[in-house]
N, C-alpha and C positions, 0 to 999 in steps of 0.2 A: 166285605170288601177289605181286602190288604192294604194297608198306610204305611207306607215305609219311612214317611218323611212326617213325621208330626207338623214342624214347622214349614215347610212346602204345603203342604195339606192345607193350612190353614193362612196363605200366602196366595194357595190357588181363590181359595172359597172368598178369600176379601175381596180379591182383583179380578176375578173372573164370574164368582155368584155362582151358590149350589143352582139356581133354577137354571142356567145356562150349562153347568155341569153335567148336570143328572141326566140330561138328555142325550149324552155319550157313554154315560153306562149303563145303559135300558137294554144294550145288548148283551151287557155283562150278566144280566138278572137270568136267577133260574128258570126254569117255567116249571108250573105256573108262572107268568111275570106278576100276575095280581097279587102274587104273596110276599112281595118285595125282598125276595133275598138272592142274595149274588151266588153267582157260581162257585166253586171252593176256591179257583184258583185266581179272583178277578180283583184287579191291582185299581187303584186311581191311580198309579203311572199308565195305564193301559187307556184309561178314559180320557188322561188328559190327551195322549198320543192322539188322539181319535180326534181331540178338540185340535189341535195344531195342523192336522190334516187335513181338516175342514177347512180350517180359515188359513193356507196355502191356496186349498182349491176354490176358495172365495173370493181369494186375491187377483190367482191367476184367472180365470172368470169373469171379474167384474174389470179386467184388465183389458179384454180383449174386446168386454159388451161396449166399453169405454172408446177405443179405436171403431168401432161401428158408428159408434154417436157419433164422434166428430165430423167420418167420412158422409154419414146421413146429413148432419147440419151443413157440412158444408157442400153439398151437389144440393139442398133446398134453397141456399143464397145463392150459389150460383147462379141457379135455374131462374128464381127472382128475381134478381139483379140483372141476368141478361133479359128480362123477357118485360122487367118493370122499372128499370134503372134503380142504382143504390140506394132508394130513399124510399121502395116499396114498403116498406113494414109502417110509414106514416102514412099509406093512401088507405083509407079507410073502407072504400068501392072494392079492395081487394080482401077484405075480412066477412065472411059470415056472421060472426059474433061479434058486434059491436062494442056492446060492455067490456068484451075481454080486450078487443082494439085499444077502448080507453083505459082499460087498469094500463096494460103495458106501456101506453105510450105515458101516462102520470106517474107509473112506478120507475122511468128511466129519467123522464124531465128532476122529480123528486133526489133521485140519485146523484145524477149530475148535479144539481146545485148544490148537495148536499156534503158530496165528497169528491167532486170536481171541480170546483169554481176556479181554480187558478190554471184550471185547463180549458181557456176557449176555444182551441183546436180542436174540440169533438164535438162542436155546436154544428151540425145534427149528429146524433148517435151512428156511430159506424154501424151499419147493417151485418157485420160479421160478428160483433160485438151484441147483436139485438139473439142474433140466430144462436150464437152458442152460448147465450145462458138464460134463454126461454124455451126456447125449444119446443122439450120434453115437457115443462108446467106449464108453457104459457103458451105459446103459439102451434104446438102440436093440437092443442084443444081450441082455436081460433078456425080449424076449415077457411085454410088461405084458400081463394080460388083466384081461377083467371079473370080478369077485367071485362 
């Protein structure tokens, strides 16, 4: 492989990590790939390109999965909320999973005292507030059902 930049080279390898690297110039290898040697003409400016273009389309990707989540969490409080009034997420009758009912509702009481206390305004936990940051961990895996 071609180094043009000694100090780049080794700026990439501190900040970035050869096992994170190498996996951008696995297309660089000759083949055999088993015999680990690169093509004549294969640059680490070429692998790095490769890593920059990944984690663009990583961005833009987890960008978009991101606007899906919000739009899913919020038509599931919605839906909740009209159908169980704002304070669904503490009826218990409406969770399958019990255990999980109670981690979330101790891991929010916990929270709130924790690093809320001079907010009594949120005594009970906004339901908008419950949906969009369990969701995906916590209430995705609870099998809300209907009453």
């Amino acid at each position: 492989m071609i180094i043009d930049d000694d100090k780049k080279a080794l700026h990439l390898l501190e900040h970035i990590g050869y096992y994170c690297l190498c996996g951008y110039w696995y297309t660089l290898l000759a083949t055999p790939k088993t015999d680990h040697r690169f093509k004549p003409s294969s640059t680490l400016s070429a692998a790095f390109r490769m890593y920059c273009f990944d984690r663009e389309l990583r961005q833009i990707v987890l960008g978009e999965i991101e606007k899906i989540e919000v739009a899913v969490k919020s038509q599931i409080d919605h839906f909740f909320s009209a159908e169980f009034g704002d304070q669904w997420y503490a009826n218990p009758a409406l969770f399958n999973n019990k255990i999980l009912f109670l981690r979330i509702n101790e891991t929010w009481a916990c929270f709130f005292d924790e690093q809320l206390t001079a907010c009594s305004l949120l005594d009970p936990v906004p339901n908008r507030l419950i949906v969009k940051t369990h969701f995906l961990t916590h209430l995705g895996n609870a099998f809300i059902i209907r009453g």
